[in-house]
KOLBAGU-202192 format. One record per residue (C-alpha): residue in three letters; x, y, z. Coordinates in steps of 0.5 Angstrom, whole numbers, plus 2048, in hexadecimal, padded with zeros to 3 digits. Layout:
BEGIN
ALAXYZ...
REM end
This chain:
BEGIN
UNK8B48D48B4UNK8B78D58BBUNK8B98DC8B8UNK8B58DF8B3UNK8BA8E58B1UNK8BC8E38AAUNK8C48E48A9UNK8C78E78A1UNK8CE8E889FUNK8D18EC89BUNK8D78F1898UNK8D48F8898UNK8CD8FA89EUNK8C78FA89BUNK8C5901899UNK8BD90089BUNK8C08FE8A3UNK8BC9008A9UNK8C39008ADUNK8CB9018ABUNK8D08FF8B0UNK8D79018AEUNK8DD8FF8B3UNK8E09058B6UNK8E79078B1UNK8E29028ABUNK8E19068A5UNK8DA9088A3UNK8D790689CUNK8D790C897UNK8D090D898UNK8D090E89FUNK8D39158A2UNK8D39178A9UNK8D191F8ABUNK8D791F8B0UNK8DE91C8AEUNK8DF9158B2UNK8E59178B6UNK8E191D8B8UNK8DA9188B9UNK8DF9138BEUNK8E29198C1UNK8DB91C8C4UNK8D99168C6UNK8E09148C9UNK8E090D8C6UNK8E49088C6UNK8E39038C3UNK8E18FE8C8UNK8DD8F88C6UNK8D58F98C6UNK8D69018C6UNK8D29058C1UNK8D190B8BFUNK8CB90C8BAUNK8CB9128B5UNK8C59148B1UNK8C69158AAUNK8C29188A3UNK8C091289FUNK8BC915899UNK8B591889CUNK8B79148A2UNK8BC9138A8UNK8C090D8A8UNK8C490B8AFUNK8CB9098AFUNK8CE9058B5UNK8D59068B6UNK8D89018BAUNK8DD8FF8BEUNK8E18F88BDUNK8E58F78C4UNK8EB8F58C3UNK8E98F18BCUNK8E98EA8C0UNK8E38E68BFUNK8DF8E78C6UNK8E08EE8C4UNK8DD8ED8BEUNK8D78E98C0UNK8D58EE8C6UNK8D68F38C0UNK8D18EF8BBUNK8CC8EE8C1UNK8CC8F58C3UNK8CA8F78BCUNK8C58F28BCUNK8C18F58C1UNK8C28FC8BEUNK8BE8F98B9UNK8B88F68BCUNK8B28F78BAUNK8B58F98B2UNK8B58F78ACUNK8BC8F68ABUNK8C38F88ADUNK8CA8F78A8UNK8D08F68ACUNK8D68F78A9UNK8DB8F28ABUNK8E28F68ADUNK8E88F48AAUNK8EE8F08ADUNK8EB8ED8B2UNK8E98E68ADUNK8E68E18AEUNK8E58DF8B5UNK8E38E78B6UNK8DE8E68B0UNK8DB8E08B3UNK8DB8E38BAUNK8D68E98B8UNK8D38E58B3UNK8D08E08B9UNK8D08E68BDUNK8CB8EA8B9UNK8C78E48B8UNK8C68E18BFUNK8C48E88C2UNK8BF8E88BDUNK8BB8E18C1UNK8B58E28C3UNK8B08DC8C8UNK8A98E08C6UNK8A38DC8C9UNK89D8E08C9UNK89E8E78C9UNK8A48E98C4UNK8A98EE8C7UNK8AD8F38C3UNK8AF8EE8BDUNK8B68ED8BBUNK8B88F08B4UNK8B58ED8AEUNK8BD8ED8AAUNK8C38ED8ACUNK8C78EF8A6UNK8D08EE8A6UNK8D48F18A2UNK8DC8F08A0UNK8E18EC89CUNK8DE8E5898UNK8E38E289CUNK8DE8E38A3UNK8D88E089FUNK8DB8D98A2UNK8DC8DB8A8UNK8D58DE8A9UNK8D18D88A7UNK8D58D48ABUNK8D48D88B1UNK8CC8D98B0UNK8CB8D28B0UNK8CF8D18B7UNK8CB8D88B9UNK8C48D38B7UNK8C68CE8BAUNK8C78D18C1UNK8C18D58C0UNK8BD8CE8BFUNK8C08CB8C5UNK8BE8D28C9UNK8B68D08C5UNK8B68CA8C8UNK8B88CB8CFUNK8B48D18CFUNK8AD8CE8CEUNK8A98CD8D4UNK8A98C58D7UNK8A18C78D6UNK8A38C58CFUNK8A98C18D0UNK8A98BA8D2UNK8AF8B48D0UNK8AA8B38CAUNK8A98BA8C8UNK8B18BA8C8UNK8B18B48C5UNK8AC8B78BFUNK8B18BC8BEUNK8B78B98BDUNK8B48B48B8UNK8B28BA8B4UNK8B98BD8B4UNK8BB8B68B1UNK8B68B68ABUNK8BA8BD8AAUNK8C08BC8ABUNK8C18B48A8UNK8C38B18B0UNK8C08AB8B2UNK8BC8AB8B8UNK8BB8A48BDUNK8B68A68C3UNK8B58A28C9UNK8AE8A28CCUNK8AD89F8D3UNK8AC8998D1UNK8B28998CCUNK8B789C8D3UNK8B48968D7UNK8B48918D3UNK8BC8948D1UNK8BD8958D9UNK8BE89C8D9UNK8BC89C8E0UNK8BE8A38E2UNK8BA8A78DDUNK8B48A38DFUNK8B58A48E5UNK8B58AB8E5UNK8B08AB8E1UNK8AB8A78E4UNK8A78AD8E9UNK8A58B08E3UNK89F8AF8DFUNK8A48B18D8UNK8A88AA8D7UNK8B08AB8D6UNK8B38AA8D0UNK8BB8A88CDUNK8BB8AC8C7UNK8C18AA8C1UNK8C38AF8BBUNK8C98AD8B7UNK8CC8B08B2UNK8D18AD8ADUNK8D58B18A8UNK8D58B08A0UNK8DD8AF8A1UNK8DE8AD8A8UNK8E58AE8AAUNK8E78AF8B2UNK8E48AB8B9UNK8DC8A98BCUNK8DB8AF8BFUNK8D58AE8C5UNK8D28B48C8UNK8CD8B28CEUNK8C88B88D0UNK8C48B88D7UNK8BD8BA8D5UNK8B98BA8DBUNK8B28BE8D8UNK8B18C08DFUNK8B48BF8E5UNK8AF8C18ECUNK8B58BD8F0UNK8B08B78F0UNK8AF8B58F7UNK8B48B98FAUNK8B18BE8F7UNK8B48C58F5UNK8B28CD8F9UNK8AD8D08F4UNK8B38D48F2UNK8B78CF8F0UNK8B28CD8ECUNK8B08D38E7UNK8B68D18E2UNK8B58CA8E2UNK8B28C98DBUNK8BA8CB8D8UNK8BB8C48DCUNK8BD8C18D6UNK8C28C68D3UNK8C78C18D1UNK8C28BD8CDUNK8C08C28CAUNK8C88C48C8UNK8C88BD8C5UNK8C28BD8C1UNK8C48C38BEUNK8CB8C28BDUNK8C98BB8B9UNK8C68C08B4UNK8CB8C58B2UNK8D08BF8B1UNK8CF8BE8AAUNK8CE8C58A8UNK8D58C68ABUNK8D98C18A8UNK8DB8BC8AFUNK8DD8B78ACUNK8DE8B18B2UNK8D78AE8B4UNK8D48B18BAUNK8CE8AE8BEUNK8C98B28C2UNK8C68AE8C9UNK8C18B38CCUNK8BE8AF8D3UNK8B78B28D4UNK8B38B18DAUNK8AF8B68DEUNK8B08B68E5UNK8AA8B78E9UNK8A78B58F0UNK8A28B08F1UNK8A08A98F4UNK8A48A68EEUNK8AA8AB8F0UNK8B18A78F1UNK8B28A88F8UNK8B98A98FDUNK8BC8A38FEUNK8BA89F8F8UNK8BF89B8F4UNK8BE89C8ECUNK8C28978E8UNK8C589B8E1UNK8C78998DBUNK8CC8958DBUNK8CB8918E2UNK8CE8968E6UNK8C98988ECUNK8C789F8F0UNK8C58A18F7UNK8C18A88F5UNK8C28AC8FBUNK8BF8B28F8UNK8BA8B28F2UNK8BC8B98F0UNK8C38B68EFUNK8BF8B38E9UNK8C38B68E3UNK8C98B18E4UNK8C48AB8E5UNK8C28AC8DEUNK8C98AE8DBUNK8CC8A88DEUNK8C78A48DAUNK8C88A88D3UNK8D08A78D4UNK8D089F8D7UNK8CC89E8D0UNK8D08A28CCUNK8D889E8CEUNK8D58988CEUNK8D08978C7UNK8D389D8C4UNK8DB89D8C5UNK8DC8A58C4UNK8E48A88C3UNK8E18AD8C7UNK8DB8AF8CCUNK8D98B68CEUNK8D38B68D3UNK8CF8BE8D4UNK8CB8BF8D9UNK8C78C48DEUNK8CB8BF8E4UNK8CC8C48EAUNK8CB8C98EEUNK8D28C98F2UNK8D48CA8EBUNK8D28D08EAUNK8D58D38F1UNK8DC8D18EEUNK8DB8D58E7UNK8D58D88E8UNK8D18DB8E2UNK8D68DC8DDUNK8DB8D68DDUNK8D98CF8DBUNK8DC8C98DEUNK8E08C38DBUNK8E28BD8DFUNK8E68B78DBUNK8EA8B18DBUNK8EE8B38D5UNK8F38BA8D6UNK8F38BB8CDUNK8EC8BA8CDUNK8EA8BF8D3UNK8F08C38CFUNK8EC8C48C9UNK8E58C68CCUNK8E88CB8D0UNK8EB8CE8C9UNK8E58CC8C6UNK8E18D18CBUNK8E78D58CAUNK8E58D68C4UNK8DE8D68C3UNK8DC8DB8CAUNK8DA8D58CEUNK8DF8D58D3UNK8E18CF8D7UNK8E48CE8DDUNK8E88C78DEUNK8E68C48E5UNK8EA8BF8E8UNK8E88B78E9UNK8EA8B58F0UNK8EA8AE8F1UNK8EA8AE8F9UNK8E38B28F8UNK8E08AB8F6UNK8E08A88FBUNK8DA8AC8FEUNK8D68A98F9UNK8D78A28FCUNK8D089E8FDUNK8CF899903UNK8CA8978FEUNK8CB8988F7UNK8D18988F3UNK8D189F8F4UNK8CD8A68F6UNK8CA8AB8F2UNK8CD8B08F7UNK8D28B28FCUNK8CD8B2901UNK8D18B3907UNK8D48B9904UNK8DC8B5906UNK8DF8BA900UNK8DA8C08FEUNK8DD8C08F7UNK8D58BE8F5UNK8D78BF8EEUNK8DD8BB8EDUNK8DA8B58F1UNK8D48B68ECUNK8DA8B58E5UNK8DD8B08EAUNK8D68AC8E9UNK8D58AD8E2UNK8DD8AB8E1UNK8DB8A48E5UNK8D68A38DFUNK8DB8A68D8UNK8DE89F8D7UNK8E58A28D8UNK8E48A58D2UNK8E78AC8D0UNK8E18B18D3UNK8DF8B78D5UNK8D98B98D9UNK8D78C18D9UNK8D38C38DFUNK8CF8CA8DBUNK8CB8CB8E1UNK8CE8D28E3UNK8CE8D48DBUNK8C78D08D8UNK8C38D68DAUNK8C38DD8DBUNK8BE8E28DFUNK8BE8E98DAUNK8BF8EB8D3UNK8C78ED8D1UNK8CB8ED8CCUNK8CA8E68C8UNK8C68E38CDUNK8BE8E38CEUNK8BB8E18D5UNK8BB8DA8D6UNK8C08D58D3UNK8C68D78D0UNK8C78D18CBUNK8CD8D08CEUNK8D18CB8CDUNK8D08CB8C4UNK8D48CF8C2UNK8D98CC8C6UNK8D88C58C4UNK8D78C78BCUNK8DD8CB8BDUNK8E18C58C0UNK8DF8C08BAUNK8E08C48B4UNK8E78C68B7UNK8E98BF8B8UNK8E48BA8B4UNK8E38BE8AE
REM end
């Protein structure tokens, strides 16, 4: 399991746990007395109660002490009380156990928000050398009617953590295959079917854009399919489309060391599907949902697409590519052109780690939405809203596709002589020529897929962004 912290609920703390954590302005059980009365105990601290603060306070426990956490809630809104939960979770690093007591009257986004906030601070990628370890068990206390609340949270908080697994695994091990491999197991799990295009399989389909991104490297590209079908469907065909690049060197236009380091997260958006298709049954979605991940390794070699050579997609439509580390979109349009013209889906959503320009926009902590359909982007930005990934909506300027005319091609796979700037709205506009005029969205998560240090509910290398977005999104419209 991504996070191998075990998750307990009851109605009263355990007596035999390592760690209590109290709200501040909670009642303590009866078999907990503190030295110094709690009002005195925040007055010498001066706390006030703000999100993620904690004032630790040892007390007697038979011949041993027991530490109790006091601590703060914010102002009881959701992402208070997920920097609340990850902050206690990394108190208790290292420990057998922490019991939290739920505050009261904050309900239940407050319960669910501590709940994946205590389980996503306690995620940990070990290779090798194992660092401080997480807390064995994480143990949640409050009224029956939080029990719900908190299930369904752990299993929005395992999703993410898998997502972050298989985006944090080295491209050493990671390849279209390895990937391809994951997602079949998760679909014995988890009763999806699964379809899997081999090269042969995307040639013989015409899947020109994944094969060519694929063809400098000795690790063939695939197609993955997983698709879920409720017991008691109800509601549209929901296809979500992530971008799966296992590792992105730029190809022959090729990328600065630097730019390279994070490049086994590459595939951020297909690791969001896969791990998304496996929590929708456990979570009830009723609408049917297929996942298309387009995987390919994009590397340099003498077999390496080149600049300036013409690719036909699925479909028909043909490419000039311009630049091969504009490669993401060349899968993508792929996975979308299949998706309007065999699969014939209400709505479609595509994830990837598209652009750098994105993240100058929003920078680390905002993701971008780009769509054809106001009511769509409405509801993903409540959506992260809701769920702590939060989306910013950009705009799809129709004069800027121009700049992707080819004298040669249909079109091209960039702006290549920079006529607009905007290199993340010229990239929706490509993926937009292959959506179908269907109802789409794309969310460019380059900015927030990753990150470089340890804090709050986050781990360094990828965030799993973009799961609890899209899980929250399904079960508030198709469940």
């Amino acid at each position: 399991m991504p996070i191998e912290t075990v998750l307990s609920f009851g109605d009263s703390p355990a007596q035999d746990t390592d760690l209590l954590a109290v709200p501040f302005g909670g009642e303590l059980t009866p078999q907990v007395e503190l030295p110094v009365p709690i009002p005195a105990l925040l007055a010498h601290h001066e706390a006030k109660g703000e999100a993620g603060e904690v004032i630790e306070v040892p007390v007697p426990h038979g011949d041993a002490v027991r530490r109790v956490l006091l601590y703060g809630i914010g102002d009881g809104g959701p992402r208070a009380l997920r920097k609340a939960g990850g902050t206690l979770a990394r108190r208790a690093r290292g420990r057998r156990t922490i019991d939290i007591a739920l505050p009261a009257g904050v309900g239940e986004p407050g319960w669910s928000a501590l709940t994946e906030g205590a389980l996503l601070a306690s995620y940990t990628m070990r290779i090798g050398a194992s660092r401080v370890k997480a807390v064995e068990e994480v143990r949640l206390s409050g009224p029956e009617q939080a029990r719900a609340v908190v299930e369904r949270a752990e299993v929005i908080a395992r999703a993410t953590a898998l997502t972050r697994d298989l985006a944090n695994t080295p491209s050493s091990e990671k390849n279209p295959a390895w990937l391809a491999a994951r997602a079949a197991e998760l679909a014995g799990r988890e009763g999806l079917t699964i379809k899997v295009w081999e090269p042969d399989d995307l040639a013989g389909g015409g899947f020109g854009g994944i094969l060519a991104v694929g063809q400098g490297s000795i690790s063939p590209p695939r197609l993955i399919q997983l698709s879920y079908e409720p017991e008691q469907p109800a509601g549209d065909h929901i296809v979500l489309v992530g971008k799966g690049i296992t590792f992105d060197s730029g190809g022959l236009s090729l990328k600065p060391t630097e730019g390279m380091k994070f490049m086994k997260t590459d595939m951020a958006g297909g690791a969001v599907v896969i791990a998304v298709l496996g929590a929708l049954r456990r979570l009830g979605v009723r609408a049917r949902v297929t996942g298309l991940v387009a995987a390919a390794e994009n590397m340099p070699s003498g077999s390496a697409q080149r600049p300036g050579d013409v690719i036909t997609h699925y479909g028909g439509r043909t490419v000039e590519v311009l630049n091969t580390d504009a490669e993401g979109r060349l899968v993508l349009a792929d996975a979308l052109a299949y998706a309007d013209d065999v699969l014939d889906p209400d709505t479609v959503i595509d994830l990837a780690t598209l652009t750098g320009a994105i993240g100058v926009a929003l920078g680390r902590d905002i993701g971008a939405v780009f769509s054809s359909a106001d009511d769509l982007a409405k509801e993903l930005l409540e959506a992260g809203s809701r769920s702590g990934e939060a989306l910013w909506r950009m705009p799809l300027i129709d004069e800027y596709r121009a700049a992707l005319d080819s004298p040669v091609a249909d079109l091209s796979n960039i702006d290549a002589e920079n006529k607009y700037g905007g290199g993340s709205i010229t990239a929706a506009l490509f993926l937009r020529e292959f959506a179908g005029g269907r109802r789409w969205a794309h969310l460019d998560i380059a900015g927030v897929a990753r990150t470089t240090a340890d804090d709050g509910i986050f781990t360094k290398g990828a965030t799993g962004f973009g799961a609890r977005l899209l899980l929250d999104w399904l079960t508030a419209h198709h469940a």
